[in-house]
DSSP file (Angstrom, degrees, kcal/mol; ACC not computed):
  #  RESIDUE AA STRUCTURE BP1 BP2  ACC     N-H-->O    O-->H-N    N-H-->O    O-->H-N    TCO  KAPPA ALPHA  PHI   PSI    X-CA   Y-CA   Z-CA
    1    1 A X              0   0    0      0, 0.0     2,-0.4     0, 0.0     0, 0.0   0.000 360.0 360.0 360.0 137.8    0.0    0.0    0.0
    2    2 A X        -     0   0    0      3,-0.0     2,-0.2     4,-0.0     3,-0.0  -0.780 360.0-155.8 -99.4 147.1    1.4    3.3   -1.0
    3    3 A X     >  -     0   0    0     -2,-0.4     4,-0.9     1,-0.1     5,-0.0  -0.699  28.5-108.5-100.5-179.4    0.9    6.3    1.7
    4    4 A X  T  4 S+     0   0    0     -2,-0.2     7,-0.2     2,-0.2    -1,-0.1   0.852 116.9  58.6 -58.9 -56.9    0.8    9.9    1.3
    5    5 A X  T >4 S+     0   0    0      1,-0.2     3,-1.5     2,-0.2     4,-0.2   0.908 103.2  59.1 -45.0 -79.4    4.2   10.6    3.0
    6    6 A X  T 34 S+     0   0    0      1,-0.3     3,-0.3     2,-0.1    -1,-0.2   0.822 122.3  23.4 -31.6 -32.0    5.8    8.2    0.1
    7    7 A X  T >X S+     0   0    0     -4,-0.9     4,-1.1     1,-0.2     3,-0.8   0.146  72.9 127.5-141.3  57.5    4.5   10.3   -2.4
    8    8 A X  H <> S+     0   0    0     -3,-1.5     4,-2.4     1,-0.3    -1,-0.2   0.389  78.4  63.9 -85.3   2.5    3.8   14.2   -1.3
    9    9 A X  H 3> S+     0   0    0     -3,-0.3     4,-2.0     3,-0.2    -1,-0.3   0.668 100.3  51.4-108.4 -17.6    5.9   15.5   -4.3
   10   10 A X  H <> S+     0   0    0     -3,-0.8     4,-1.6     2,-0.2    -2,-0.2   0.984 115.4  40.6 -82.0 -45.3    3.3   13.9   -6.7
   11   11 A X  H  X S+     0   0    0     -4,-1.1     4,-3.1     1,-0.2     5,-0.4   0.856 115.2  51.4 -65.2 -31.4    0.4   15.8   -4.7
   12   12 A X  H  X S+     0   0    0     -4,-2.4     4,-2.3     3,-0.2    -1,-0.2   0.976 118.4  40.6 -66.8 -30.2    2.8   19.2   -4.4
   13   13 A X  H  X S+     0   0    0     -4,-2.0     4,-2.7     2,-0.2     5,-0.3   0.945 116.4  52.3 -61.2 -49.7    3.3   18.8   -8.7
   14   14 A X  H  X S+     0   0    0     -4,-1.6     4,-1.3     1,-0.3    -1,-0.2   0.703 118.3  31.6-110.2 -46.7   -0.4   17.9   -8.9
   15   15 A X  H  X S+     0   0    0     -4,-3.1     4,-1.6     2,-0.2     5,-0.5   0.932 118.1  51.3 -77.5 -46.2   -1.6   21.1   -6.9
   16   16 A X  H >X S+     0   0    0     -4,-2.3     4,-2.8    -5,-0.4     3,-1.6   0.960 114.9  51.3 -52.4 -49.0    1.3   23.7   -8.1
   17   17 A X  H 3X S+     0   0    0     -4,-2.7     4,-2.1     2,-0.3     5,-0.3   0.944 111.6  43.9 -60.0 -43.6    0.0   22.2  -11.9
   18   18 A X  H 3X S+     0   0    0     -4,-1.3     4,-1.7    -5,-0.3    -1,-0.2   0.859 112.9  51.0 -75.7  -4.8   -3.8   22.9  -11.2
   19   19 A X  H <X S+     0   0    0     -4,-1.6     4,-0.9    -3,-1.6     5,-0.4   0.821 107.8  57.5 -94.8 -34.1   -2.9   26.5   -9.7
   20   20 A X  H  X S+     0   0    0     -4,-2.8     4,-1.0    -5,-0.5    -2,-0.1   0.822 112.3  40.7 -81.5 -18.3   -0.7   27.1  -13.1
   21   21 A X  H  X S+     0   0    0     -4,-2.1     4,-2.2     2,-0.1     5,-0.3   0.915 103.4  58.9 -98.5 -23.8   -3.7   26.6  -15.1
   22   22 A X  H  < S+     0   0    0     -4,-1.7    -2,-0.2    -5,-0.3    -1,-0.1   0.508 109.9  54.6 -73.0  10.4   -6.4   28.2  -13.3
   23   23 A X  H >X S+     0   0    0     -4,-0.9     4,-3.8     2,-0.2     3,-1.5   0.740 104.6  45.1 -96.9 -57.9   -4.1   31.1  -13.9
   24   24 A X  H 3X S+     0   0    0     -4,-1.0     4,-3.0    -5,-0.4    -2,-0.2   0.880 110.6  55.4 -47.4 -23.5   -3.8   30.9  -17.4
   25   25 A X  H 3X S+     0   0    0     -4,-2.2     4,-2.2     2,-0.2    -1,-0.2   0.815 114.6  50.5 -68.1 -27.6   -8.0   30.2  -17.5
   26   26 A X  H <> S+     0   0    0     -3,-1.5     4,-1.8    -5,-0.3     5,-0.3   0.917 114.0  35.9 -88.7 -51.4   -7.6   33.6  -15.5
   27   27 A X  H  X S+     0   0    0     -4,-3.8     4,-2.8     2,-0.2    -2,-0.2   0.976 120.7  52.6 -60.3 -46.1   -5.3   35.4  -18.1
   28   28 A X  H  X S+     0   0    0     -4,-3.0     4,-3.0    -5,-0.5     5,-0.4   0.959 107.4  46.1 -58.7 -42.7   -7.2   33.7  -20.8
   29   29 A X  H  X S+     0   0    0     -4,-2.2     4,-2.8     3,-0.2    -2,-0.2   0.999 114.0  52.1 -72.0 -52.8  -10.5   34.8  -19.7
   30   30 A X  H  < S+     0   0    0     -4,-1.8    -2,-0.1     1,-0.2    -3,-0.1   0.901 113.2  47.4 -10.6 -69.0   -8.8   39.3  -19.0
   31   31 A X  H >< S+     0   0    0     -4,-2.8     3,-2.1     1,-0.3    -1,-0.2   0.899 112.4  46.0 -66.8 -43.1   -7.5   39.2  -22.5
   32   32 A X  H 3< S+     0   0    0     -4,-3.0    -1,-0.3     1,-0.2    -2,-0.2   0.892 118.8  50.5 -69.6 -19.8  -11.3   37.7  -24.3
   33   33 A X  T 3< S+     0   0    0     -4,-2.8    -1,-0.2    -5,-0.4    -2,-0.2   0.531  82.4 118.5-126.5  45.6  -12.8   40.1  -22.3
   34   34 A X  S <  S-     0   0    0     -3,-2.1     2,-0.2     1,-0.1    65,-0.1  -0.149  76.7 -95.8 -64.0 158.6  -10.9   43.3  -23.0
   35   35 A X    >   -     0   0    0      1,-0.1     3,-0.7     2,-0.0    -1,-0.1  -0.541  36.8-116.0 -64.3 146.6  -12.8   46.0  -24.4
   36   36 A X  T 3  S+     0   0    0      1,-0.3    -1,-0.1    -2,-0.2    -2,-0.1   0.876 113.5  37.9 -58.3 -45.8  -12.4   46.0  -28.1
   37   37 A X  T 3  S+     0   0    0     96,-0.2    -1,-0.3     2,-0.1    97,-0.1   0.423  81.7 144.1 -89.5  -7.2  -10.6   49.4  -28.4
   38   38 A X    <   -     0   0    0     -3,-0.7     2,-0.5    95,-0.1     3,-0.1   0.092  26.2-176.3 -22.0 125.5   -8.5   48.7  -25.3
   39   39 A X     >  -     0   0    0      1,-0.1     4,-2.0    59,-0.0     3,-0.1  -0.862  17.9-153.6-132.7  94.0   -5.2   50.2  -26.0
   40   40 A X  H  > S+     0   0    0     -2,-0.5     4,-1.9     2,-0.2     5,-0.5   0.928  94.7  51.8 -56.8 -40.5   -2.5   49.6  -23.0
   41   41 A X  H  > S+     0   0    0      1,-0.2     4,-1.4     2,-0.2     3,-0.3   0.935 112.2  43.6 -18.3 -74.0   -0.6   52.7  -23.9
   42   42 A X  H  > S+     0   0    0      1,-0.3     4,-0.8     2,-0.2    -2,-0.2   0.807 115.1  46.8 -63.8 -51.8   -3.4   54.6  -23.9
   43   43 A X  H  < S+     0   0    0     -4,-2.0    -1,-0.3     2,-0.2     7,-0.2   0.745 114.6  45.2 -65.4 -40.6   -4.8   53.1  -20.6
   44   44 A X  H >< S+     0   0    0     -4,-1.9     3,-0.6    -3,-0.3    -2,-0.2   0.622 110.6  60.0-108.8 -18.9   -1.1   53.4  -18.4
   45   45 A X  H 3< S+     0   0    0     -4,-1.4     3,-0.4    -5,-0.5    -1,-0.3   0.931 106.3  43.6 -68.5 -39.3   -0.8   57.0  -19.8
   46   46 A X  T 3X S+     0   0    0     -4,-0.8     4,-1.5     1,-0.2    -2,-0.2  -0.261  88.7 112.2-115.0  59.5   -4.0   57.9  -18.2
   47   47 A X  H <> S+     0   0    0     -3,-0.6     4,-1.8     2,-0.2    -1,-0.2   0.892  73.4  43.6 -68.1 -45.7   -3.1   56.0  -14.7
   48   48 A X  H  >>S+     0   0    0     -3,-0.4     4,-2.2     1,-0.3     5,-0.5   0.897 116.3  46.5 -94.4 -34.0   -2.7   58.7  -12.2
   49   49 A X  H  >5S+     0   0    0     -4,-0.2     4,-1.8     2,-0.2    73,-0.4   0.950 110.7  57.3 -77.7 -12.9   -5.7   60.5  -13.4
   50   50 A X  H  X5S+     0   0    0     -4,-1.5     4,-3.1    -7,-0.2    -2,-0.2   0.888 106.1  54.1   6.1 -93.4   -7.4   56.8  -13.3
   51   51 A X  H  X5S+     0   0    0     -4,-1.8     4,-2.8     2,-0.2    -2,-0.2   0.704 107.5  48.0 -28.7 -59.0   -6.4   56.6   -9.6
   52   52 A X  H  X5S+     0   0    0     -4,-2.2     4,-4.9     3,-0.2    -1,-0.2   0.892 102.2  53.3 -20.6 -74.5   -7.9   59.4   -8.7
   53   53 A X  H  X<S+     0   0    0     -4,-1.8     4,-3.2    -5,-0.5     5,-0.2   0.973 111.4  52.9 -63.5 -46.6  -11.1   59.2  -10.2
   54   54 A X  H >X S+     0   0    0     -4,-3.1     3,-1.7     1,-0.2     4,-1.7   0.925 115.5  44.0 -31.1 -75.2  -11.4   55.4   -8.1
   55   55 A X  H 3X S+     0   0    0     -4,-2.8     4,-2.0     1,-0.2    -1,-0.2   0.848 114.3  45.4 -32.9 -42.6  -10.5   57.3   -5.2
   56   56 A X  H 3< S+     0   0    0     -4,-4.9    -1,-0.2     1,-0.2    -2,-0.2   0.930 119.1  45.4 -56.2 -51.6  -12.9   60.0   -6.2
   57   57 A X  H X< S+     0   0    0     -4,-3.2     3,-0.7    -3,-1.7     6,-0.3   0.768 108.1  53.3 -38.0 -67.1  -15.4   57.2   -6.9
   58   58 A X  H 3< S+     0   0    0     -4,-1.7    -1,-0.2     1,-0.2    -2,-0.2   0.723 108.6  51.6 -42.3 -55.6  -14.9   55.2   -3.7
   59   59 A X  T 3< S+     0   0    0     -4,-2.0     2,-0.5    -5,-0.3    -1,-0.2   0.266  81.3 112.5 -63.9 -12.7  -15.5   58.3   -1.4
   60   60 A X    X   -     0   0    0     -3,-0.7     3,-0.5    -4,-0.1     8,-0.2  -0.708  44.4-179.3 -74.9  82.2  -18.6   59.0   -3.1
   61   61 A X  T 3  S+     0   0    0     -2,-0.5    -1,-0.1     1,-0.3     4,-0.1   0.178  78.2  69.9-107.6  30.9  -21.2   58.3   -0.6
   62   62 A X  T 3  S+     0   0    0      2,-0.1    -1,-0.3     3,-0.0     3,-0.1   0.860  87.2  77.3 -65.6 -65.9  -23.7   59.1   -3.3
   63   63 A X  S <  S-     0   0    0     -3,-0.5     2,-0.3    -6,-0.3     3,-0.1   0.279 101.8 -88.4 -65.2-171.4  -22.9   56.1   -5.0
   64   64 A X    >>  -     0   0    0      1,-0.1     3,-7.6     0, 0.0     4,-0.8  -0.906  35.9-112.1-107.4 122.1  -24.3   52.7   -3.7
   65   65 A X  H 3> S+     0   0    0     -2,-0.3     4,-1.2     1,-0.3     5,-0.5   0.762 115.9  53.2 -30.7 -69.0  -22.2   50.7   -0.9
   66   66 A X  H 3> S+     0   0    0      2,-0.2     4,-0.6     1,-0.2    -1,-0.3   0.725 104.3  51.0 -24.7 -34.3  -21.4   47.8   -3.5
   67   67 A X  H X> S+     0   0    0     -3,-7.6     4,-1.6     2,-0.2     3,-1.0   0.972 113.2  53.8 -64.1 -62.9  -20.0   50.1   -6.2
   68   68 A X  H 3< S+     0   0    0     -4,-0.8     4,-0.3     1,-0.3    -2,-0.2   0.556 106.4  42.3 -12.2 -69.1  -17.9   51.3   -3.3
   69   69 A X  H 3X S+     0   0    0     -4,-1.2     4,-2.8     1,-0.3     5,-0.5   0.722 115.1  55.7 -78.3 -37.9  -16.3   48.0   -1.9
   70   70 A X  H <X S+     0   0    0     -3,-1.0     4,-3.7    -4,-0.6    -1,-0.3   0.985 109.6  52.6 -70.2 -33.1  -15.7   47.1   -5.9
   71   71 A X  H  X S+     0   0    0     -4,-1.6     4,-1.3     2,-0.2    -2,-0.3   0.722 116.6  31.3 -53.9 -44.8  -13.9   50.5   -5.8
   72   72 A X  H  > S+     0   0    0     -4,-0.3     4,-2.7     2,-0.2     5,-0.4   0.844 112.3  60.5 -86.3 -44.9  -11.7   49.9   -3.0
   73   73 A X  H >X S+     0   0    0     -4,-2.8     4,-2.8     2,-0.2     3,-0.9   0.987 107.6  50.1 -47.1 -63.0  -11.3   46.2   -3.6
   74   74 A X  H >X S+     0   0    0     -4,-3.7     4,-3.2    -5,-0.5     3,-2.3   0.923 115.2  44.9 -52.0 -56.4   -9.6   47.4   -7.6
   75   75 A X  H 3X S+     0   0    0     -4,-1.3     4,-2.2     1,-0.3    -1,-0.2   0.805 105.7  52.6 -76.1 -16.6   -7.3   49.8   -5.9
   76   76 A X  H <X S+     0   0    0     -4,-2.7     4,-1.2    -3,-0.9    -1,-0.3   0.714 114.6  51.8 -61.4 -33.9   -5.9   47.5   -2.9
   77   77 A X  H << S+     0   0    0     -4,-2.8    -2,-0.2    -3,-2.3    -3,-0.1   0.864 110.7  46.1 -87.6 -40.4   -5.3   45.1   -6.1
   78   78 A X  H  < S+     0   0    0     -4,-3.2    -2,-0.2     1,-0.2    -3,-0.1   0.976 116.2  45.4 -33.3 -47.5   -3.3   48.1   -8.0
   79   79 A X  H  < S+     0   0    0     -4,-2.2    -1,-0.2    -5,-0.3    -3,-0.2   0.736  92.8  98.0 -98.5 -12.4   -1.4   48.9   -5.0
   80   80 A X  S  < S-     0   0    0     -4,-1.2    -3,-0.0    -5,-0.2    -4,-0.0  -0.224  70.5-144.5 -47.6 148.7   -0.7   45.6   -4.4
   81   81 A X  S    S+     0   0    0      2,-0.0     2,-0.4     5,-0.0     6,-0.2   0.522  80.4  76.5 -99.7  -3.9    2.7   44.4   -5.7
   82   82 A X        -     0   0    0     -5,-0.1     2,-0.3     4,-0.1     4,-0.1  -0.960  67.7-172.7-109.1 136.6    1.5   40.5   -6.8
   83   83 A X        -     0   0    0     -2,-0.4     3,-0.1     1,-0.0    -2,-0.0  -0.825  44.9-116.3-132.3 140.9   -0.4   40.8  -10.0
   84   84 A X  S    S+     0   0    0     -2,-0.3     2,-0.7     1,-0.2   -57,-0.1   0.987 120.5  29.2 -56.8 -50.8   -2.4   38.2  -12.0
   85   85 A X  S    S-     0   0    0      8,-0.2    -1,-0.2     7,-0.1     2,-0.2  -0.908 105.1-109.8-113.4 110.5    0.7   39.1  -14.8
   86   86 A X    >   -     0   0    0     -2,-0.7     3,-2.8     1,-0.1    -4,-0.1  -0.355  22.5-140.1 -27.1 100.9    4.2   40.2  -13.1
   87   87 A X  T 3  S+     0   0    0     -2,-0.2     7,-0.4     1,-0.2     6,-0.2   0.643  97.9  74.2 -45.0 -13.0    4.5   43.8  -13.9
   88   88 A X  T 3  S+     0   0    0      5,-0.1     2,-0.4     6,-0.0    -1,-0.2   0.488  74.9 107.8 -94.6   5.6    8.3   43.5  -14.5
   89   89 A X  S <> S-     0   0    0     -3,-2.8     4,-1.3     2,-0.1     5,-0.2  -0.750  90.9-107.7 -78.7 143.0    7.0   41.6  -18.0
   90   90 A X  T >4 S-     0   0    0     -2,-0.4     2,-0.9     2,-0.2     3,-0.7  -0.201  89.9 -26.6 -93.2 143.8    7.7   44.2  -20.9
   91   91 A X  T 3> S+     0   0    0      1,-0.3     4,-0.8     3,-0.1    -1,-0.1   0.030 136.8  69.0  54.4 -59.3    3.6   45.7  -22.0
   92   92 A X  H 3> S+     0   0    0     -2,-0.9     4,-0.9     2,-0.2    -1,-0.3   0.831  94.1  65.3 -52.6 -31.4    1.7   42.0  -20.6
   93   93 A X  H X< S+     0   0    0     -4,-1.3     3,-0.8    -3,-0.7    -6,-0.2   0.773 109.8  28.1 -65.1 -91.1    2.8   43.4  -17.2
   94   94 A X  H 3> S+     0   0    0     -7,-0.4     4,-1.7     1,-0.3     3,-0.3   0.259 105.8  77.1  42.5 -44.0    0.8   46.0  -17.2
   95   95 A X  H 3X S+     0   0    0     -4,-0.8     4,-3.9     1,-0.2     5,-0.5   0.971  92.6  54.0 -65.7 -48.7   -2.1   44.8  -19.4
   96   96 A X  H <X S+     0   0    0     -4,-0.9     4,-0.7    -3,-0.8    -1,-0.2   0.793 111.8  45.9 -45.7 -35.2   -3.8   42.7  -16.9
   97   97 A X  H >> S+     0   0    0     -3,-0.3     4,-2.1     1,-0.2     3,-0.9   0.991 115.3  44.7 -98.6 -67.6   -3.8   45.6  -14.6
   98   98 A X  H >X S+     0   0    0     -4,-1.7     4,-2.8     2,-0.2     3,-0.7   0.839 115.6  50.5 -27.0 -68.6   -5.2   48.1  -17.4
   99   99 A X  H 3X S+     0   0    0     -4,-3.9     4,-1.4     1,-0.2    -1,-0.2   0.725 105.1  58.5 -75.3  -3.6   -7.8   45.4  -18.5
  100  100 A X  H <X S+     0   0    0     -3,-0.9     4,-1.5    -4,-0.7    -2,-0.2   0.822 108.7  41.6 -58.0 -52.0   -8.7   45.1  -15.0
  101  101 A X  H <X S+     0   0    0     -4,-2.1     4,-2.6    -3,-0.7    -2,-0.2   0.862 106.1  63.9 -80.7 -40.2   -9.7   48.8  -14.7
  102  102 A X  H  X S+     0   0    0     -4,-2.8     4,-0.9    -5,-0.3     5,-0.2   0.997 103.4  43.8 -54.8 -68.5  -11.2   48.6  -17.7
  103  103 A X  H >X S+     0   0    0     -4,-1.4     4,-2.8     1,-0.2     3,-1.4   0.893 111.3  55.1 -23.0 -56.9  -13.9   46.0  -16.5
  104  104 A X  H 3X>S+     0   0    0     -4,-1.5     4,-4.0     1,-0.3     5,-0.5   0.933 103.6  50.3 -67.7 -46.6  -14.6   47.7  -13.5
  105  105 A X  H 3<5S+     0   0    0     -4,-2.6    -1,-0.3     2,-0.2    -2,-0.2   0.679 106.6  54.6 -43.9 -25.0  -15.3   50.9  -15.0
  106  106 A X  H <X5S+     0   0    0     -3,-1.4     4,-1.5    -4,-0.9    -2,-0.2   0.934 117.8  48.8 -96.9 -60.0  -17.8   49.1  -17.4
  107  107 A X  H  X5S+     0   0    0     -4,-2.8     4,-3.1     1,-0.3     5,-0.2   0.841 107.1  44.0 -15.8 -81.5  -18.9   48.1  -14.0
  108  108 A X  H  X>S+     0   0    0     -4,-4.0     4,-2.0     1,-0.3     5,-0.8   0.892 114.4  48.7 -60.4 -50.8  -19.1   50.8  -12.1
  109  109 A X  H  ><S+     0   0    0     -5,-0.5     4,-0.9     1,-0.2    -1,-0.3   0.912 105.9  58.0 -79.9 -21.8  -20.9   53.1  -14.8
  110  110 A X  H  <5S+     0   0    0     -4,-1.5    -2,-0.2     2,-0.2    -1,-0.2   0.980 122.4  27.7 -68.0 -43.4  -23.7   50.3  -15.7
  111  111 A X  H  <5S+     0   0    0     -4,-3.1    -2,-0.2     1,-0.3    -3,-0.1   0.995 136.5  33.5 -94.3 -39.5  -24.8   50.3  -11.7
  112  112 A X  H  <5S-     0   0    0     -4,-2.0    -1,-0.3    -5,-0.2     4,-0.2   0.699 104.7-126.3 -72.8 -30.3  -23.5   54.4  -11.1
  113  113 A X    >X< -     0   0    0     -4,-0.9     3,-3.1    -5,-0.8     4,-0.6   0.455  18.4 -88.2  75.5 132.3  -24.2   55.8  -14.2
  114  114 A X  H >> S+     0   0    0      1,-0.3     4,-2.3    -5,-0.2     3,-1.3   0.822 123.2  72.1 -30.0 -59.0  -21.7   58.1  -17.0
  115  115 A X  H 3> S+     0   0    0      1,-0.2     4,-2.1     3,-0.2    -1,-0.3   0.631  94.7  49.6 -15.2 -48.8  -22.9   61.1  -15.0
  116  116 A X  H <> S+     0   0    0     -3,-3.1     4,-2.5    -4,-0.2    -1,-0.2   0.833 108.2  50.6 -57.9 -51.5  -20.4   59.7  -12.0
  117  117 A X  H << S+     0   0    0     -3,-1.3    -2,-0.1    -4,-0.6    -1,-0.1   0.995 116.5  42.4 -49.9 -64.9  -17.5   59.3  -14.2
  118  118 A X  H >< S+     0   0    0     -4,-2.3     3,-1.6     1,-0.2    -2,-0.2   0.968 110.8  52.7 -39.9 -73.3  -18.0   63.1  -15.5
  119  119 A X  H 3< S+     0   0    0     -4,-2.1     2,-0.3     1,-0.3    -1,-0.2   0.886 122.1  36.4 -58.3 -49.3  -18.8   64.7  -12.2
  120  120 A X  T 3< S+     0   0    0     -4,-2.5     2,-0.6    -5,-0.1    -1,-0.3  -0.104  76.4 114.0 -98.8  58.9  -15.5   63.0  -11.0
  121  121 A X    <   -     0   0    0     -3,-1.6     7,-0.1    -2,-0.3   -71,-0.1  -0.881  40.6-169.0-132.5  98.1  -13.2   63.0  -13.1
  122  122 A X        +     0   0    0     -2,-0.6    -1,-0.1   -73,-0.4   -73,-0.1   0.659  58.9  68.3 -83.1 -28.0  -10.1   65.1  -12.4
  123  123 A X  S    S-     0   0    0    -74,-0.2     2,-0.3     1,-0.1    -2,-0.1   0.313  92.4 -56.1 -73.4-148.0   -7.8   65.2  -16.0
  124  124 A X    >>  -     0   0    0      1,-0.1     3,-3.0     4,-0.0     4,-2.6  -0.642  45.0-105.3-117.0 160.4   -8.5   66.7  -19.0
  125  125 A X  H 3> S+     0   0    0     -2,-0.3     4,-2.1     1,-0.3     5,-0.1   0.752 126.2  55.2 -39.7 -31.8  -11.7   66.4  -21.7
  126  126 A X  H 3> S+     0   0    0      2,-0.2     4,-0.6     1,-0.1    -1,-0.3   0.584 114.4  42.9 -70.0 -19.8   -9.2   64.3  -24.0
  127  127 A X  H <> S+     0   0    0     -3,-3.0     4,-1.5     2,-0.2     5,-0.3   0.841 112.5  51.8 -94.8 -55.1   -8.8   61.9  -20.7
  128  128 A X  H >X S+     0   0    0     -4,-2.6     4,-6.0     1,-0.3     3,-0.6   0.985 108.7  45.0 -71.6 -64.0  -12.0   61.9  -19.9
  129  129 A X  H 3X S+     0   0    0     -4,-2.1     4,-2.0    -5,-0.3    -1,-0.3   0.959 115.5  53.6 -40.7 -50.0  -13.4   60.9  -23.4
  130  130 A X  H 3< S+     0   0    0     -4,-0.6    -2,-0.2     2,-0.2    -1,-0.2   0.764 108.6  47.7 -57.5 -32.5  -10.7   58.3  -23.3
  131  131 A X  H XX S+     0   0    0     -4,-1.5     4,-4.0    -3,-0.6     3,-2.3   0.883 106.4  58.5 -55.1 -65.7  -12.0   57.2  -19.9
  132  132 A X  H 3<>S+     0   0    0     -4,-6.0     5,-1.6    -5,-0.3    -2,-0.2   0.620 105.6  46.4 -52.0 -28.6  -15.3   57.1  -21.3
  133  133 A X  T 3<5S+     0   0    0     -4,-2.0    -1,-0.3    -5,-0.3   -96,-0.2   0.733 109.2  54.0 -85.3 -16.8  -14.4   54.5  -24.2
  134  134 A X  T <45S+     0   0    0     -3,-2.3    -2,-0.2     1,-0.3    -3,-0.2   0.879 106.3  50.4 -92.0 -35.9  -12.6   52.3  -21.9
  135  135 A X  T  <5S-     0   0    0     -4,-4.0    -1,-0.3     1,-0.1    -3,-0.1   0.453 122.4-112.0 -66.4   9.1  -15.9   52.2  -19.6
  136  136 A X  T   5S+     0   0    0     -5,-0.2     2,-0.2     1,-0.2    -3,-0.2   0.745  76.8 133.6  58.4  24.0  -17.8   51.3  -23.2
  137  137 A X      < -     0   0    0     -5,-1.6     2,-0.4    -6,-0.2    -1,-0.2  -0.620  65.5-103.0 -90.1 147.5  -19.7   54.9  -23.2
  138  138 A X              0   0    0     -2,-0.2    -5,-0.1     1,-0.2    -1,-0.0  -0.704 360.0 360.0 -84.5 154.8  -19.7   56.7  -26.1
  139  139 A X              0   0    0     -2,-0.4    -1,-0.2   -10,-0.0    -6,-0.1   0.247 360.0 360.0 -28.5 360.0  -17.3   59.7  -26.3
């Protein structure tokens, strides 16, 4: 009879292998459900004023406690330093994070409404529009 102890390196391969795909089902599923026009450039250029507008968002006690908590939750994963995708990868670092925000935004304006985005939205009309595509609003 084999026991567990004789063979714990097949059960660590066996879990490390099922956590390395349910991260790639995790990468795979980001990337199919970027916004079409998603641009990461474009997205990690308009970061800080991004940031902001969460914060702006978050603080909002307009908004509805749920939006909120989604609000805080995305920027505690920003400022986190472990990322679905290592940032120190050349553009992919970065994308996860960028299609991340993107989601949330789409999010966040379906339950809050465009109005929210506008009212807080601290950069410049060019930003804002830019904002406004990534959230799937029109310009």
């Amino acid at each position: 009879m084999v026991t567990v102890r004789e063979h714990w390196w097949t059960i660590a391969l066996g879990v490390v292998g099922g956590l390395v795909l349910l991260w790639g089902a995790l990468i795979a599923a980001l990337w199919l459900g970027r916004p079409d026009d998603l641009s990461v450039k474009d997205a990690l250029r308009l970061l800080p004023d991004l940031v902001r507008l969460l914060k702006r968002l978050a603080a909002d006690k307009t908004l509805p406690r749920g939006i909120r908590v989604r609000l805080w939750l995305l920027l505690a994963y920003l400022a986190l330093p472990i990322d679905l995708v290592p940032d120190f990868l050349p553009v992919i670092g970065y994308a996860d994070d960028a299609v991340v925000v993107a989601l949330a935004l789409r999010s966040v304006t379906k339950a809050a409404g465009p109005e929210a985005l506008d009212r807080h939205w601290p950069g410049t009309p060019e930003g804002l529009r830019a904002v406004r595509r990534l959230a799937g609003l029109p310009a």
